[in-house]
C-alpha positions in Angstrom: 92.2 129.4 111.8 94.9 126.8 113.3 97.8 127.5 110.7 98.7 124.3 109.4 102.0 122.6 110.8 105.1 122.1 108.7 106.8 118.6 108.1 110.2 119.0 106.9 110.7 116.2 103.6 114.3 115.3 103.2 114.4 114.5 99.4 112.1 116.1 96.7 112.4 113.0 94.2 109.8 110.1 92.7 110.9 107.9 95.9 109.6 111.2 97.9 106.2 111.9 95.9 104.2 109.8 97.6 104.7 110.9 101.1 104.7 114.4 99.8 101.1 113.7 98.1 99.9 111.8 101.2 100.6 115.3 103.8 99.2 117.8 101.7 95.8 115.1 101.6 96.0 115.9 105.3 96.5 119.7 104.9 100.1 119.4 105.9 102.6 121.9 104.5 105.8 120.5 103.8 109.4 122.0 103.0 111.3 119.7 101.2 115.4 119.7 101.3 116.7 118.8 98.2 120.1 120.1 96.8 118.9 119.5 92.8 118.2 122.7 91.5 114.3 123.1 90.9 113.5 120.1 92.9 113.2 121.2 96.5 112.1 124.0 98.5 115.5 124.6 99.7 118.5 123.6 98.3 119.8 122.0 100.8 120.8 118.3 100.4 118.5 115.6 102.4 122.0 114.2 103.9 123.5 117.8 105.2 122.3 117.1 108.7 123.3 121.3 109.5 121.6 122.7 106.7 118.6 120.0 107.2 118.8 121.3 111.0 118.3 125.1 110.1 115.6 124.3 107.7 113.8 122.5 110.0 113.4 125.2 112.7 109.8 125.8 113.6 108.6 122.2 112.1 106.6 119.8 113.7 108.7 116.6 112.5 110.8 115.4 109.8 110.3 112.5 107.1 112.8 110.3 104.7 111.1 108.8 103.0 112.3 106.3 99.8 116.6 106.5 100.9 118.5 105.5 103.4 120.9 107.7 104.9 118.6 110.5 105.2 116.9 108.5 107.4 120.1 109.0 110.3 119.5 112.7 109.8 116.5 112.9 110.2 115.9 111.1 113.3 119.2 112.9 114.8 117.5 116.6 113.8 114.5 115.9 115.3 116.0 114.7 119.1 118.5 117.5 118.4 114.7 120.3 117.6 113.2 118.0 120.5 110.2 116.9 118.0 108.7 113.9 118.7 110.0 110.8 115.7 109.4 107.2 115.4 112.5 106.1 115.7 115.5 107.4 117.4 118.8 107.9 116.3 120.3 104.8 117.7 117.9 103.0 115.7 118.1 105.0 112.7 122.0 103.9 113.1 120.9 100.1 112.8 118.6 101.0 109.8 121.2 102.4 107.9 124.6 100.6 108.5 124.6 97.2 107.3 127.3 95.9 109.5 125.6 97.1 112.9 122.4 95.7 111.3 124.1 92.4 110.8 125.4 92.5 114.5 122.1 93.4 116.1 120.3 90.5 113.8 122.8 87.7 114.6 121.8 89.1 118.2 118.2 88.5 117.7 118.9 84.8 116.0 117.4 86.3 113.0 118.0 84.4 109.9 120.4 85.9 107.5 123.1 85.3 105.0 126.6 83.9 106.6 128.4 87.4 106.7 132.0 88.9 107.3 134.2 92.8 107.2 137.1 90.3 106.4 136.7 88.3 104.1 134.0 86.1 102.2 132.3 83.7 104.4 132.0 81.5 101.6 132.0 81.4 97.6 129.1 82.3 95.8 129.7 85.9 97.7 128.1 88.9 97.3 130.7 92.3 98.0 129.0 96.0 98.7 129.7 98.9 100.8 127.6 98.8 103.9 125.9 102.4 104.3 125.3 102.9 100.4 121.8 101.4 99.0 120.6 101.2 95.5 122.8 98.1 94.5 125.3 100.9 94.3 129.0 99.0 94.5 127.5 95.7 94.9 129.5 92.3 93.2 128.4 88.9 93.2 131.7 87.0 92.7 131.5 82.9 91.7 134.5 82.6 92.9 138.2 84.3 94.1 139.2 85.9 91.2 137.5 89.6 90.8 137.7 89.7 94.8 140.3 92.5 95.3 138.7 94.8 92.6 135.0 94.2 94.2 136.4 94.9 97.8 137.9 98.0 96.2 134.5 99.4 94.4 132.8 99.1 96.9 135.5 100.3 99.8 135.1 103.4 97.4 131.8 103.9 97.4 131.4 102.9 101.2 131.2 105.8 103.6 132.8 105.0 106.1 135.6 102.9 103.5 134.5 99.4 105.2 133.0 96.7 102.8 130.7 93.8 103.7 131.1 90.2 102.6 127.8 88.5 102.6 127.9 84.5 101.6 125.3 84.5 98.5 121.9 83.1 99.2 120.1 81.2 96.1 116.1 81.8 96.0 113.4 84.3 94.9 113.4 87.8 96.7 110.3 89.0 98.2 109.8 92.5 99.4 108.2 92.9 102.9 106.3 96.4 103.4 105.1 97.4 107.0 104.4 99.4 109.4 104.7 99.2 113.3 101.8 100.9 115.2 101.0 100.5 119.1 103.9 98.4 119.4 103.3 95.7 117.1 104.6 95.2 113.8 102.0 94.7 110.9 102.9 93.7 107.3 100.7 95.3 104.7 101.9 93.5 101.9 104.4 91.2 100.2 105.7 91.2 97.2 107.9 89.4 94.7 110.9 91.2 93.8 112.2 90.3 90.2 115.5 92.1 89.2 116.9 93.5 85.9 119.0 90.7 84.4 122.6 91.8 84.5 121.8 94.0 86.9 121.7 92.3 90.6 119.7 93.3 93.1 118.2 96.2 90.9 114.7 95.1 90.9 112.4 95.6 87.6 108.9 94.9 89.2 107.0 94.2 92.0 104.2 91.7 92.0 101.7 91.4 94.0 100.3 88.6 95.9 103.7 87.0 95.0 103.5 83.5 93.8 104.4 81.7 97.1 103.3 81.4 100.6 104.4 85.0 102.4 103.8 83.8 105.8 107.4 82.6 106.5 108.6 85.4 105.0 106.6 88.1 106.6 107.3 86.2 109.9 110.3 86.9 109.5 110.9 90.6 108.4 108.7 91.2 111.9 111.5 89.5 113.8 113.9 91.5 111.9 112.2 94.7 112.8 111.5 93.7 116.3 115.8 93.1 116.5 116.9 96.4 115.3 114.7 98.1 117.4 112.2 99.7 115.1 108.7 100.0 117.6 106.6 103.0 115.7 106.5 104.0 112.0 107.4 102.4 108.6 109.5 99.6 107.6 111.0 97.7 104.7 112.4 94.5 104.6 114.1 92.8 101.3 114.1 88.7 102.1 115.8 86.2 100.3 113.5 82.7 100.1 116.7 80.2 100.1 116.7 76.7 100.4 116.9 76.6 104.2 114.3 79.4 104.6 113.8 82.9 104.4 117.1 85.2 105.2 117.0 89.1 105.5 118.6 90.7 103.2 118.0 94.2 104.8 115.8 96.2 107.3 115.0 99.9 106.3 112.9 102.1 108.6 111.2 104.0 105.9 108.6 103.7 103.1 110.4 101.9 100.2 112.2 103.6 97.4 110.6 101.6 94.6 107.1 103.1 94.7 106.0 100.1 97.2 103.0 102.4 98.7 102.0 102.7 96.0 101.2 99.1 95.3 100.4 98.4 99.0 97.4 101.2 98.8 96.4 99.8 95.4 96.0 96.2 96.3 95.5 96.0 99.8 94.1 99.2 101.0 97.0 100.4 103.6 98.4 104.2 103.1 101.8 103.2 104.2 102.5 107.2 103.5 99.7 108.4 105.1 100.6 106.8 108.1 104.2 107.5 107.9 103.0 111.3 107.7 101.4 111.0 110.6 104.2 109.3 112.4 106.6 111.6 111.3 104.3 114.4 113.2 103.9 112.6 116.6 100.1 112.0 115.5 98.9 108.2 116.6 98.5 105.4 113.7 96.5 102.9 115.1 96.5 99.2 113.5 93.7 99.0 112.1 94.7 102.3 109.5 97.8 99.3 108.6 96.1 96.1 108.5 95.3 95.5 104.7 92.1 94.4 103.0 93.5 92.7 100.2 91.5 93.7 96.8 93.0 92.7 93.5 96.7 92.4 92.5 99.1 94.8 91.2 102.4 95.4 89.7 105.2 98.2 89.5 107.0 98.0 86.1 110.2 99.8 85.9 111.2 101.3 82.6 114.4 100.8 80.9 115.4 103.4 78.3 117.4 103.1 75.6 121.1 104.4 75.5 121.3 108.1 74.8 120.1 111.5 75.4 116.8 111.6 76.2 114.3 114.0 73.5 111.1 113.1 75.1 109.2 110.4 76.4 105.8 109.6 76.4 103.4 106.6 77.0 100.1 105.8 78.7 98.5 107.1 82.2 99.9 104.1 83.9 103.6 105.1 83.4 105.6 107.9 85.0 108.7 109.0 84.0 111.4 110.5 86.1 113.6 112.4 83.4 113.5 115.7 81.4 115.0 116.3 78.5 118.9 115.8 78.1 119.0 113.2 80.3 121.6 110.8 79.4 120.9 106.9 79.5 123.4 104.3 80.2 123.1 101.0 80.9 120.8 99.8 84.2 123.7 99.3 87.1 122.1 100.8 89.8 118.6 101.9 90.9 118.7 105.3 89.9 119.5 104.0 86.0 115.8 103.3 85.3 113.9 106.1 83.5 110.5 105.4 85.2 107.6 103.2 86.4 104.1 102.0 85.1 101.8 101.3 88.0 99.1 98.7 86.6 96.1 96.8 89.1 94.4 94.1 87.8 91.4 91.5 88.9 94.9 88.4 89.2 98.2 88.3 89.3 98.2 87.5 85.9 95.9 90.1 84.4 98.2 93.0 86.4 100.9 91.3 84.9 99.3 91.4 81.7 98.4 95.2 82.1 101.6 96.2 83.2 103.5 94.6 80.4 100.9 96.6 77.8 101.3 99.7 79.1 105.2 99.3 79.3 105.1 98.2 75.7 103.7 101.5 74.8 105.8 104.0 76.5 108.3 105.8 73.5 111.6 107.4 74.5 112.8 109.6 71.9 116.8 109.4 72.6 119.8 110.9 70.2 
């Protein structure tokens, strides 16, 4: 018996499970890094490129799937293990460093917000730290006045200390999940992207088919894909529909963080984890495994918990939750504030809609 090969997971949380799910499908053991205590199989954190190197010895490829940085490391592992990997660290570079990204956009005459490592381009402006995700750091400032403590946040937060001035874009936000496989660049779905209020950028559901046209915007995250570099594997692109036409936001080379494959294989048929399995294991993806066969509408509802320490939560089979007991809720800043999900499919737009508000309505948090 062929003993099944290993693909080494960098990350062991909700943004992770799906991937993780979709190998073992395929008979694919996995070892997943994670430096949380009971989460991983080694407790090694999915951005300590050594320790992720050691693990990884004996693989047959690496995966980060749902956060950025961890996508540098493991695309620098694997050429460093000589394992085959969609994209290499160059790219991997471009995918997480919003600055280069910028560069090697205005390069490719992609459409994108006016942007600057000086000062803002123009007011409405929108501050964050350029190799963070998750909204973490991020300011939109109307004006002057709040500028010096935003370019400090997020200088802080920034690893490298630089901070990216973006000129703020007005318009819906669509989400743009894909996949490129023999060298063309597919979208599977996209989706509206509708944000916490008060918390910008920190999305509270996707919706899907979204209410407008997608082409432009799908058009566009291909070009934006096509510019950084990205030719095998998965792909997320956030786009801003502003007056002038759809501007990219950002390009990740990854499945997305917010349960997007979810929704993809739900409503249009495409394992986007499947294939980035796959991928991630030097296996071929053709196009037709990525070209969707639309079939209903969906929606990911993200939960917001009350503030305190959470007792128990419980609610319907639609809804997941991503904290034990103890947890302590604060106010929704960043991603990693929201207490969980409810997946919900539905005939319409409306009727997933409708589902997914029911079943949020009955989740219960017991908090002290």
């Amino acid at each position: 018996m062929t003993e099944a090969p290993t693909l080494v997971v960098l990350g062991g949380g909700p943004a992770q499970r799906h991937a993780i799910d979709a190998a073992h499908a395929l008979g694919v053991r996995t070892l997943v890094c994670d430096s949380e205590p009971g989460v991983g199989d080694v407790p090694v954190s999915s951005e300590d490129e050594d320790g992720v190197r050691a693990a990884a010895a004996g693989a047959a490829g690496l995966i980060a799937p749902g956060t950025d940085w961890p996508v540098r490391v493991a695309a620098s592992v694997a050429r460093d293990l000589g394992l085959r990997h969609p994209i290499s660290p160059e790219v991997a570079r471009l995918a997480t460093d919003k600055i280069a990204q910028r560069r090697a956009l205005d390069a490719g005459a992609v459409p994108q917000p006016a942007w600057s490592t000086d000062a803002p381009p123009a007011y409405p402006c929108v501050v964050k730290a350029p190799d963070r995700q998750g909204q973490r750091a991020m300011s939109i400032l109307a004006d002057a006045s709040g500028l010096e403590e935003a370019a400090r946040r997020a200088a802080a937060e920034s690893r490298s200390g630089r901070v990216l001035f973006e000129g703020f874009v007005p318009g819906p936000e669509v989400t743009v999940n894909g996949f490129t496989a023999e060298s063309r660049g597919i979208v599977a779905a996209v989706t509206d992207r509708i944000h916490f209020e008060g918390a910008p950028g920190v999305a509270r559901r996707h919706v899907y088919p979204p209410e407008r046209d997608p082409a432009a915007a799908a058009q566009s995250a291909v070009r934006a894909v096509e510019a950084l570099g990205i030719g095998a594997g998965p792909w997320y692109v956030q786009v801003i529909l502003g007056p002038d036409g759809p501007r990219i936001v950002e390009v990740a080379a990854r499945l997305g963080g917010g349960h997007d494959s979810e929704l993809v294989k739900l409503t249009t048929g495409v394992d986007l984890a499947r294939a980035a399995v796959l991928a991630a294991l030097g296996r071929p993806v053709s196009a037709a495994d990525v070209t969707p066969a639309p079939a209903g509408a969906g929606v990911i509802e993200f939960l917001e918990a009350p503030l305190g320490r959470l007792v128990q939560a419980a609610g319907p089979a639609e809804a997941s939750f991503y904290h034990a007991g103890g947890h302590v809720y604060g106010p929704i800043r960043i991603a990693t504030d929201r207490a969980g999900y409810v997946l919900a499919g539905g005939a319409t737009r409306d009727d997933a809609l409708a589902r997914a508000a029911a079943a949020a309505a009955a989740v219960r948090f017991e908090v002290t």
